[in-house]
C-alpha positions as CSV (number, residue, x, y, z in Angstrom):
1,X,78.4,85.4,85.6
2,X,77.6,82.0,87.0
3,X,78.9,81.4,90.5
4,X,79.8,77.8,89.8
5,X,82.9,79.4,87.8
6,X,86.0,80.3,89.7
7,X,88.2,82.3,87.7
8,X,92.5,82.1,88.6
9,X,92.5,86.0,88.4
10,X,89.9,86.0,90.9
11,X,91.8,83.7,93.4
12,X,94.2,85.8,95.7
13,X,97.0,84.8,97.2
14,X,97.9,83.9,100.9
15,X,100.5,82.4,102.8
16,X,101.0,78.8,103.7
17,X,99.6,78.0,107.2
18,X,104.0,77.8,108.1
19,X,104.2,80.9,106.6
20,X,107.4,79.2,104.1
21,X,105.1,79.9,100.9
22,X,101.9,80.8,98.6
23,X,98.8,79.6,97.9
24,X,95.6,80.3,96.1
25,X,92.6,78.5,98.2
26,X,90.2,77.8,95.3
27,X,87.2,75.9,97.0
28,X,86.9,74.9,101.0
29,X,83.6,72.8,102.3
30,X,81.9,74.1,104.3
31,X,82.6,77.4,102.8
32,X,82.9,78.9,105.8
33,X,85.0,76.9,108.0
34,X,88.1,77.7,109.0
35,X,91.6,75.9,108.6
36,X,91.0,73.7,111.7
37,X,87.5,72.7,110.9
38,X,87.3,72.6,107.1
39,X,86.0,68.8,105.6
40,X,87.7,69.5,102.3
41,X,90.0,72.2,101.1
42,X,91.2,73.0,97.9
43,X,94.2,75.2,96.7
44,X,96.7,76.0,93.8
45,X,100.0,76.7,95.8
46,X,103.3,78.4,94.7
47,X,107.2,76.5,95.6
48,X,109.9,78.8,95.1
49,X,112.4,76.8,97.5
50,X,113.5,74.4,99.4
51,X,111.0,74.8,102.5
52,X,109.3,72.4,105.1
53,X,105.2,72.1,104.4
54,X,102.7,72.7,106.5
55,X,102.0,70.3,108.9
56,X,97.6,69.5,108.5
57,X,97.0,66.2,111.1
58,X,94.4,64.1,110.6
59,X,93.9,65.3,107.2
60,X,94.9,62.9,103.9
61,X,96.4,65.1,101.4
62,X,96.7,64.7,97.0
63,X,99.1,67.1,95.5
64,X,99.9,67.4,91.7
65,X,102.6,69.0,89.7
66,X,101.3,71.4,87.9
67,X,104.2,73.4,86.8
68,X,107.6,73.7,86.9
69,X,110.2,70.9,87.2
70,X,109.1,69.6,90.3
71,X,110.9,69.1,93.6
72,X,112.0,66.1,96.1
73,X,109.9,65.2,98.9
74,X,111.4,63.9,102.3
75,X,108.9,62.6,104.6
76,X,109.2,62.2,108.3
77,X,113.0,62.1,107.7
78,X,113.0,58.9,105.3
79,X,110.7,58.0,103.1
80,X,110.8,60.1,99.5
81,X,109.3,60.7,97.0
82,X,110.2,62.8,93.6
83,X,107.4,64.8,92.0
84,X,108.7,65.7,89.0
85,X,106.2,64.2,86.9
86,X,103.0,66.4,85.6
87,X,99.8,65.6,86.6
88,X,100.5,62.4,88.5
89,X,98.9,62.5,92.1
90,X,100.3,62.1,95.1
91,X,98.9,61.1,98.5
92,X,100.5,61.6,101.9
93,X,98.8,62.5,105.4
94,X,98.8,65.4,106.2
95,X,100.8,65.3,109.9
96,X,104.0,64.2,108.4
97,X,106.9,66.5,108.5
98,X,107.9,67.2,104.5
99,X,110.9,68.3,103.9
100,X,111.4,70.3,99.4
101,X,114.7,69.8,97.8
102,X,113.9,71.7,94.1
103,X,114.3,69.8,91.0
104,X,114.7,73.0,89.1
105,X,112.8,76.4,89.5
106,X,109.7,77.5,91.0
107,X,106.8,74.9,90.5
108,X,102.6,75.3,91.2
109,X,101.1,72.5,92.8
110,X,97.4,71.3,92.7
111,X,96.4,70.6,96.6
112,X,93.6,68.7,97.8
113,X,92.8,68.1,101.0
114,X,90.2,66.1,103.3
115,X,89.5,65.5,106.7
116,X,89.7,61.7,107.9
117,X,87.5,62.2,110.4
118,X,84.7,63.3,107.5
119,X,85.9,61.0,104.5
120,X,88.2,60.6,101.8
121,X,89.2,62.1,98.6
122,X,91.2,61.7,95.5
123,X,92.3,63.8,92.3
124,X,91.8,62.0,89.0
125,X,93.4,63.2,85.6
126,X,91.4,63.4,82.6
127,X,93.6,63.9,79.3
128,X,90.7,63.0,77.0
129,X,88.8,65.0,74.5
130,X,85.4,65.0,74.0
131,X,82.5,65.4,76.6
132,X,82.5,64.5,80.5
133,X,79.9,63.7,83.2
134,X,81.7,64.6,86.6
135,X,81.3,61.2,88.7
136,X,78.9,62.2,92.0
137,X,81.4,62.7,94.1
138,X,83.3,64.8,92.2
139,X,83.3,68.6,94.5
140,X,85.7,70.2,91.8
141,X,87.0,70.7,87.9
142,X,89.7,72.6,87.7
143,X,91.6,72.9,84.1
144,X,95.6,72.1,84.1
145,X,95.8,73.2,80.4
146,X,93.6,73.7,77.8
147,X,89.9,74.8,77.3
148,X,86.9,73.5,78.8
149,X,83.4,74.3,77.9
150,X,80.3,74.3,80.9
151,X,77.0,74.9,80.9
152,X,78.2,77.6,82.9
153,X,80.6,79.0,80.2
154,X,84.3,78.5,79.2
155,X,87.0,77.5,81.2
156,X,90.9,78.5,80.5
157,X,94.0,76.8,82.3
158,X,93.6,77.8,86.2
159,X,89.9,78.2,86.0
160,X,87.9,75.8,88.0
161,X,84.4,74.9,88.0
162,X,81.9,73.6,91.2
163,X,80.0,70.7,88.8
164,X,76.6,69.8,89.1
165,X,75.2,66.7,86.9
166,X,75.9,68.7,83.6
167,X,78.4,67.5,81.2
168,X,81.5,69.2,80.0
169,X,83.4,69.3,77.1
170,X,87.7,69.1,77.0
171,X,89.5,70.3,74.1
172,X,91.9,68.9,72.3
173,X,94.7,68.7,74.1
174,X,93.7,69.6,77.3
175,X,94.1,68.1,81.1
176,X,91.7,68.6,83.9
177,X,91.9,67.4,87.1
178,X,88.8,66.1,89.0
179,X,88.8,66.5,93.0
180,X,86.6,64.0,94.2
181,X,85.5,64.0,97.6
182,X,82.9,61.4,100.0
183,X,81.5,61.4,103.5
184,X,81.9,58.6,105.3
């Protein structure tokens, strides 16, 4: 078993930081910090209504549709935003108040997460088959659908992998999502 591999049965659940929902914290930096002092943070996390998010300040924030139909974001009372569409990022900071209205049923959401104060991040899709070299500032693979093969073994949809230089190969077919994250 190669502790670069995080498996989704392994990842339990907690509630959000407002209590209103569920998430499954996959990877944090450093590994032992807390909520208020983590650099980066990333989670899997469960919508089942119409519910406020947490509130994170001074922290830029990427979510992606992962599942589900999606659901309408009011920010700070005016600004919106509808993610419906699967595996298309979305930034927002962290301290503004979001308000759900669901587009459908429950949805699962990829969530990444980074401290201003420490440096930036972004979540980039890959849809291609065929081998990868994570870039170096990628922290995180985690698989949206398909397979992907590691040198640390294979990964199914909800798996995620903490990269080192090695390549990996995507199946046909399959999405991953790379969280990228930079001091500085």
């Amino acid at each position: 078993m190669s502790f670069h591999v995080i498996r989704a049965a392994d990842v339990s659940p907690q509630p959000w930081k407002n209590g209103m929902g569920v998430t499954r914290e996959i990877a944090r930096f450093p590994a032992r910090a807390g909520s208020e002092d983590f650099s980066w943070r990333i989670s899997v996390a469960e919508v089942n209504s119409a519910s406020p998010f947490s509130t994170f300040p001074g922290i830029d924030r990427q979510i992606v549709l992962l599942d589900g139909e999606g659901f309408h974001m009011t920010l700070d009372g005016s600004s919106t935003h509808a993610l419906t569409t699967p595996y298309a990022p979305f930034a927002f900071p962290g301290e503004a108040q979001v308000e759900v209205a669901m587009a459908g049923g429950a949805t699962r959401d990829f969530n990444l997460m980074v401290r201003r104060a420490w440096g930036s991040g972004s979540v980039r899709v890959l849809r291609e088959s065929g081998s990868h070299v994570p870039d170096p500032e990628c922290v995180l693979v985690y698989v949206a659908r398909g397979t992907v093969t590691t040198i640390d073994g294979d990964l199914e949809a909800g798996d995620a992998w903490l990269p080192d230089c090695s390549p990996f190969e995507m199946a046909e077919g399959s999405v991953v999502l790379l969280a990228l994250a930079a001091a500085g």
